[in-house]
C-alpha positions in Angstrom: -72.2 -65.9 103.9 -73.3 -68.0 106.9 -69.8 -67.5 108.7 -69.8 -63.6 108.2 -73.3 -63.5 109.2 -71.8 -65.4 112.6 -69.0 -63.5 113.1 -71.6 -60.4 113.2 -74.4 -61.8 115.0 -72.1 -63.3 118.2 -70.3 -59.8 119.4 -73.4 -58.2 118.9 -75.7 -60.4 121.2 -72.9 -60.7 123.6 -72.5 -57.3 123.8 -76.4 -56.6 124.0 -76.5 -59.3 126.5 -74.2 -58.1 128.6 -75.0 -53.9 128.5 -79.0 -54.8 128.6 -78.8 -58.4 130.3 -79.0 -57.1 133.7 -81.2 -54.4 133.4 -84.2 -56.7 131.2 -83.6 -59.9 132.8 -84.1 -58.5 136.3 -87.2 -56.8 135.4 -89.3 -58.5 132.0 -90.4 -61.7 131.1 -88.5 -63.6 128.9 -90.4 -62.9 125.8 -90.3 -59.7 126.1 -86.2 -59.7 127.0 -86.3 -62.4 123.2 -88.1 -60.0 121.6 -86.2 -56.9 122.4 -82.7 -58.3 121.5 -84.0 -59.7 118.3 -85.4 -56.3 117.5 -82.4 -54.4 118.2 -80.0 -57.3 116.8 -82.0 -57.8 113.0 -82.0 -53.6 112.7 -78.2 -53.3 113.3 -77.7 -56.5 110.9 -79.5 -55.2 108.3 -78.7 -51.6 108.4 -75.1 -51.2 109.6 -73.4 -54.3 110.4 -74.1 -56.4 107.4 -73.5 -53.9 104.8 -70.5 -53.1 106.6 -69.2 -56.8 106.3 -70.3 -57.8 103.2 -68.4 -55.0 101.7 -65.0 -56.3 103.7 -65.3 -59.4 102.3 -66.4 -59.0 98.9 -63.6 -60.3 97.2 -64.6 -63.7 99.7 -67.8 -64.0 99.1 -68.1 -63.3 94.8 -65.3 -65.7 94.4 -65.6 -68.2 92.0 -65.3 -72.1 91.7 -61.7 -72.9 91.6 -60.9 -73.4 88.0 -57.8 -75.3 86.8 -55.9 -72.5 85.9 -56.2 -71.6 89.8 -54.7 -74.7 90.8 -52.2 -74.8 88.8 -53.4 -77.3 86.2 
């Protein structure tokens, strides 16, 4: 789960950075810029991005433990 939560997270704060970067970095302190993109980064995790994933890679994540029938024992 950690690596699907990464492969979310990363486009989405680049992309926030880059679209809102220049416009809060210029102009707010930096807790304020922190808190904004962690605001606007945990609601698209939980609510679109996230649900959007784990359904993708379901069959992924609720594998199993190999068993010895999977490898061939």
């Amino acid at each position: 789960m950690a690596i699907v939560t990464w492969i979310a997270i990363y486009p989405i704060i680049t992309v926030l950075l880059l679209m809102l970067g220049p416009i809060l970095l210029g102009s707010l302190p930096i807790p304020v810029v922190t808190l904004v993109l962690s605001v606007t980064l945990v609601v698209l995790m939980t609510f679109i991005v996230m649900p959007l994933l784990t359904r993708a890679f379901r069959p992924w994540l609720q594998r199993g433990p190999a068993s010895d029938e999977d490898a061939g024992g």
